[in-house]
C-alpha positions in Angstrom: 52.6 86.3 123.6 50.7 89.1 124.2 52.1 92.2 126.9 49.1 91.9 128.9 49.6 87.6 129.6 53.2 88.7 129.7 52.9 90.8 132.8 51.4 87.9 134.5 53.4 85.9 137.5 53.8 82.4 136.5 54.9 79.5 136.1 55.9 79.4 132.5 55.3 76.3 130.7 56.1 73.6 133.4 58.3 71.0 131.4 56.3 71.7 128.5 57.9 73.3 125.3 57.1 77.1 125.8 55.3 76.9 122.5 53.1 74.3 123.8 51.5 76.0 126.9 51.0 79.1 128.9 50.2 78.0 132.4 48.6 80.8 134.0 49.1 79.5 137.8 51.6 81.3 140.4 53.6 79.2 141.7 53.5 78.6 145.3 55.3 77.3 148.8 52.8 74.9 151.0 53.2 72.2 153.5 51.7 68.7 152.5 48.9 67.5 154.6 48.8 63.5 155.0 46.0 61.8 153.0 44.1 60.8 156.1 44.1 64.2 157.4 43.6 65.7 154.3 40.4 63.4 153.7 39.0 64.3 157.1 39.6 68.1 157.0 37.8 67.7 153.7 34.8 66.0 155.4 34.6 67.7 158.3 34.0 71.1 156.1 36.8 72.4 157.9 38.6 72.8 154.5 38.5 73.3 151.4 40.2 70.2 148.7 41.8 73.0 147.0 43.5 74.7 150.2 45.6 71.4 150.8 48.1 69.4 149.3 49.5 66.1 149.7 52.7 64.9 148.6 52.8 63.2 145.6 55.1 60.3 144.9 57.3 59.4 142.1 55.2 56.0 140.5 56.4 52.7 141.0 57.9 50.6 138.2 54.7 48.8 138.2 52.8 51.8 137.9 55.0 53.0 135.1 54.9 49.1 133.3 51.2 50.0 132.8 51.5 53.3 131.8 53.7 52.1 129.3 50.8 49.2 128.1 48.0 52.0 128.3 50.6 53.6 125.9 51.1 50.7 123.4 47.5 49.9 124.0 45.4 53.3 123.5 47.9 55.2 121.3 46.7 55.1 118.3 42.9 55.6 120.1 44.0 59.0 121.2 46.0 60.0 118.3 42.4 59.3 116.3 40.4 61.1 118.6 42.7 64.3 118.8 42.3 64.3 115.7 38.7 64.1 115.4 38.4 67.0 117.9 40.6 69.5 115.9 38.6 68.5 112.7 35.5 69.7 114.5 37.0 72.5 116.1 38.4 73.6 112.9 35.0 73.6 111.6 33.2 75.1 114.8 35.3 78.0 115.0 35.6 80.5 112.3 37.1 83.4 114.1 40.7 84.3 113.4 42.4 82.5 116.2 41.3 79.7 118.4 42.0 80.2 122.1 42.3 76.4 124.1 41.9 77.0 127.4 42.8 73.4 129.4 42.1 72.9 133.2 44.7 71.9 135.3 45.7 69.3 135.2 43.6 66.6 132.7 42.9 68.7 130.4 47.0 69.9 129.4 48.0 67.1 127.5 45.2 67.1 125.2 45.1 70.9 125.3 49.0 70.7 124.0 48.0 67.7 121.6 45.0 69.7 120.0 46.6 72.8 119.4 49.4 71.2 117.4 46.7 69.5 115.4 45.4 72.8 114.8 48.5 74.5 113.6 49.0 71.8 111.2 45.7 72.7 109.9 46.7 76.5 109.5 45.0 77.6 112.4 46.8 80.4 114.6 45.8 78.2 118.2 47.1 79.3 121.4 47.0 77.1 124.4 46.9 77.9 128.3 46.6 76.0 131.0 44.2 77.4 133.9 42.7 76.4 137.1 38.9 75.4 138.0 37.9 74.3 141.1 34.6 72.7 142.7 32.8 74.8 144.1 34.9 77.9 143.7 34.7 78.3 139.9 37.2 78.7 137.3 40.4 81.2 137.6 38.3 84.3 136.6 41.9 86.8 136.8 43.4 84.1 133.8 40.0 83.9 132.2 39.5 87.6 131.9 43.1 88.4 130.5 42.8 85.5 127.6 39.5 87.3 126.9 41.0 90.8 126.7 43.4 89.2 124.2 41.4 86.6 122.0 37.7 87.6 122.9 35.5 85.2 124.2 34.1 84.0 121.3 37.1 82.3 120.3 37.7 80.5 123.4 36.9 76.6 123.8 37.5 75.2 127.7 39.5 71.3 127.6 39.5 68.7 130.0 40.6 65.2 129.9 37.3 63.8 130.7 34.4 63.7 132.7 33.0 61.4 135.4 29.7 62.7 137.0 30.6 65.8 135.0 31.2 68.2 138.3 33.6 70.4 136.4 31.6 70.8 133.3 28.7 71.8 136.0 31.1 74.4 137.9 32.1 76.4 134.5 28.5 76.6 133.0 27.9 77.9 137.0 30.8 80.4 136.6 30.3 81.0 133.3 26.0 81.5 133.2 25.5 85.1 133.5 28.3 86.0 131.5 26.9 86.7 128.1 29.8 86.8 126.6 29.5 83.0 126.7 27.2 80.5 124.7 24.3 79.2 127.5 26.4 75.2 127.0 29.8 76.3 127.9 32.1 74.9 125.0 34.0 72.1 126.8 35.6 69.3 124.9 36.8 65.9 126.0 38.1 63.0 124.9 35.9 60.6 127.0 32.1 61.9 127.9 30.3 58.9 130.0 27.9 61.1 131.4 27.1 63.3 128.7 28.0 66.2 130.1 30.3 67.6 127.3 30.0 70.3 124.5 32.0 68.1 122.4 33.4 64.6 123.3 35.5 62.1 120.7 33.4 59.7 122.7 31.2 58.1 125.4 33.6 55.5 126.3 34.9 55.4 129.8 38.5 53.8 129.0 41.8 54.2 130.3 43.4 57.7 128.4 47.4 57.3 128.9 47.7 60.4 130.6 45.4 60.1 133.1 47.2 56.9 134.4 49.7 59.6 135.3 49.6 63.0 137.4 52.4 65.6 137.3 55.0 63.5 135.2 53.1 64.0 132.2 51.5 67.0 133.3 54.3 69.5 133.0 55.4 68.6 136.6 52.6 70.9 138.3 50.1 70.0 141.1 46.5 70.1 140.6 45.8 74.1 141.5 45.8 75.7 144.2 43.0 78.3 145.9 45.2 81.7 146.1 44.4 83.0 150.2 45.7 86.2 148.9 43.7 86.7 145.4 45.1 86.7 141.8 45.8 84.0 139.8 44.9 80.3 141.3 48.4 78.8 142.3 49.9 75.3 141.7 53.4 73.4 143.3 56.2 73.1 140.7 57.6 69.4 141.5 60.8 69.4 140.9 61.8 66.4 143.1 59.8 64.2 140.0 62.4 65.8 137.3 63.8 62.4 136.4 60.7 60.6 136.0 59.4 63.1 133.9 57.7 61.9 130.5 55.5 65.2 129.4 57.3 65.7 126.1 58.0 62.5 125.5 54.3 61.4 125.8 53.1 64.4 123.4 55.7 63.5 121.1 54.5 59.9 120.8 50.7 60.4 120.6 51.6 63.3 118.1 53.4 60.9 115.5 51.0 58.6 115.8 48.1 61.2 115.0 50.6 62.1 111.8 50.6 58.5 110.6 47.1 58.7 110.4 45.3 57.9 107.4 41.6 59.8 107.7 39.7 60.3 111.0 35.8 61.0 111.5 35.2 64.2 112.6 33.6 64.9 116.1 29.5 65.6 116.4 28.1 67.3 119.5 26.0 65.2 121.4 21.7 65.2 120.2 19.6 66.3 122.8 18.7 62.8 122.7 22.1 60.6 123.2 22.9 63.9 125.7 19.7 62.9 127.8 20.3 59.3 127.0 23.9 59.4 128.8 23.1 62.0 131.5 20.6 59.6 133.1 22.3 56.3 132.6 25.1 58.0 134.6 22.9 59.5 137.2 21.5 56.3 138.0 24.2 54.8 138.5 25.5 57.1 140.9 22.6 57.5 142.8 22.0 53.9 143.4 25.3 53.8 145.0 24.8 56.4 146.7 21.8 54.7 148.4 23.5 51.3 148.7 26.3 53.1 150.6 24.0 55.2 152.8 25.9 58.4 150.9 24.5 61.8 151.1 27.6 64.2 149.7 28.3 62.7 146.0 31.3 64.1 146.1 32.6 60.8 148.0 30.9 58.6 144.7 34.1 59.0 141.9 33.1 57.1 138.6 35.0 56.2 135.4 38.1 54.4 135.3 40.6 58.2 135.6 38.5 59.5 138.3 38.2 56.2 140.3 42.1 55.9 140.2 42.7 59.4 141.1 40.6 58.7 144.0 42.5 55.6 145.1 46.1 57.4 144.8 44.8 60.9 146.8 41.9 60.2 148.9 41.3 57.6 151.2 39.2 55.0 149.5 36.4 52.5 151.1 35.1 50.4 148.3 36.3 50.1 144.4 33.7 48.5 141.8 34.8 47.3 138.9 32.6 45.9 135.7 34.8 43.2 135.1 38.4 42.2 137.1 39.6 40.9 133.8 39.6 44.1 132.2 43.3 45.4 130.9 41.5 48.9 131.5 41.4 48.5 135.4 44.4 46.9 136.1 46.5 50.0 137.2 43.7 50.1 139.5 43.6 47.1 140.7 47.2 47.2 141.4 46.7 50.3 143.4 43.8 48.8 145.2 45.9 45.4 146.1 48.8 48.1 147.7 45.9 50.0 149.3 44.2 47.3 151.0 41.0 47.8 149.4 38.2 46.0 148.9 37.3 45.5 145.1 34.3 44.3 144.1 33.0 43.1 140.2 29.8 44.9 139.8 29.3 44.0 136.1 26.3 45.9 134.0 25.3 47.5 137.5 28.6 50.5 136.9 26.0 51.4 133.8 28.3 53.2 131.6 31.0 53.2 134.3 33.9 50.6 134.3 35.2 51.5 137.7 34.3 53.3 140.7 36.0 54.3 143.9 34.1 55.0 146.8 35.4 57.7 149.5 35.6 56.3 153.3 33.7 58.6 155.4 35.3 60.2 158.2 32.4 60.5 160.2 
């Protein structure tokens, strides 16, 4: 590592191998704010998502039984699609390194995932994990010191997915004066829906194993935290989840089954047409729900089946749709909805591309 990321205060690698990942988040103390508190601070303007944190609970056995089936069930998907990603990214980048850059927290385990692809394929890839938040922008004091070290030219941004793609929005925002930077910010994913991507292995909204889970396979972080005093965006280290921790044990497993692979496709970018194709199928979708909901902030509409579920386990949910209850994709989510109290409701071809959505009570 170089002396200049070295000087930096943080949190190491989480429960990741150190080769693995560099987080660069400080770590920090902070009292947890109850969900409904949490959701009406939120709504109320009177704070910011990224200034609060609520506790986060060890999963149930049930919610570890379907993690476990994701597992047996998408594996091998992921395995291929990591794969198909490094082959492009091999391609795409000819500098002399390759610098992966994954947001806190989807984007780590197939930030980890890629770069061991990479390595295999003689590449010298480094990997850090970094913070981004709506509305605020992307860690620019971690940005600018993997910049100083691998230039920005080398640099391609990973996230798990994308749902109304709001993240991929915030770091072309961040990122649109800098000229350092291509004009479509190079983000990669393993699941694109709204075609909102640089590079996705798909347009497929199914369930990714990881994303069933937060911090115990996430290096046992929190999603990051807004620093009050400047520097480097912060995160929680939770310790208290120590023995239901499956990080390494998830990378290990999707990584063996990428090296039992026989050949893999490699990646495209999106055409301007399939791009436009997805972005409105997506857009329409959310915006009629927005209507039929009397919405005005899209922020409370959370499509795809990660984002939806995400919702359902931190926010305080009104309404889930689903495209079909029988679905062995959804059914983390419907569990969580059944605990929840929620209403579900089978929407069919009206989600669009969508297979779940949540929908965020208003506090109002």
């Amino acid at each position: 590592m170089s002396n200049l990321l070295a000087t930096l205060n943080t949190v190491g690698s989480g429960s990741y191998a150190p080769e693995d990942v560099h987080f660069l988040l400080q770590s920090v103390q902070m009292s947890v704010t109850d969900v409904e508190e949490k959701e009406r601070l939120i709504q109320s303007n009177q704070k910011h998502y990224s200034e609060m944190i609520s506790q986060e609970h060890a999963p149930t056995d049930v919610h570890k039984s379907l993690y476990a089936r994701a597992l047996v069930q998408n594996g091998a998907r992921m395995a291929a699609d990591v794969q198909s990603l490094a082959l492009a990214l091999n391609t795409a980048y000819t500098g002399s390194s390759i610098a992966l850059v994954s947001f806190v927290r989807a984007g780590l385990p197939l930030g980890v995932l890629l770069r061991r692809a990479l390595v295999e394929m003689g590449r010298d890839a480094h990997h850090y994990g970094v913070s981004i938040i709506r509305d605020r922008g992307i860690d620019t004091v971690a940005l600018e010191a993997i910049i100083q070290v691998h230039g920005a030219e080398n640099i391609v941004f990973v996230d798990g997915w994308t749902g109304k793609g709001a993240i991929s929005g915030e770091l072309k925002r961040t990122l649109g004066a800098d000229k350092r930077f291509p004009e479509e910010p190079r983000l990669v994913v393993l699941a694109d829906p709204c075609g909102r991507a640089w590079l996705s292995a798909s347009a497929e909204d199914w369930v990714i194993p990881s994303g069933i889970l937060g911090a115990t396979v996430s290096g046992l972080v929190s999603r990051s935290i807004w620093p009050a005093q400047g520097g480097l965006h912060g995160c929680v280290v939770y310790d208290h989840l120590h023995e239901h921790d499956v990080t390494r044990e998830f990378i290990d497993k999707i990584e063996a089954e990428r090296q039992a692979l026989s050949s893999v496709q490699t990646a495209s970018p999106w055409t301007h047409e399939q791009r436009l194709k997805l972005q409105a199928a997506a857009e329409n979708v959310v915006t009629s729900l927005a209507t039929r909901f009397g919405i005005s902030n899209l922020n409370r509409v959370k499509p795809g089946i990660a984002e939806a579920t995400r919702a359902v386990l931190r926010r305080v949910p009104d309404h889930v749709l689903v495209r079909d209850r029988n679905d062995g994709d959804v059914q983390l989510l419907l569990h969580l909805t059944e605990r929840a109290g929620v209403t579900v409701e089978e929407a069919g071809e009206a989600l669009g591309p969508y297979r779940a959505v949540t929908i965020i009570r208003s506090t109002n």
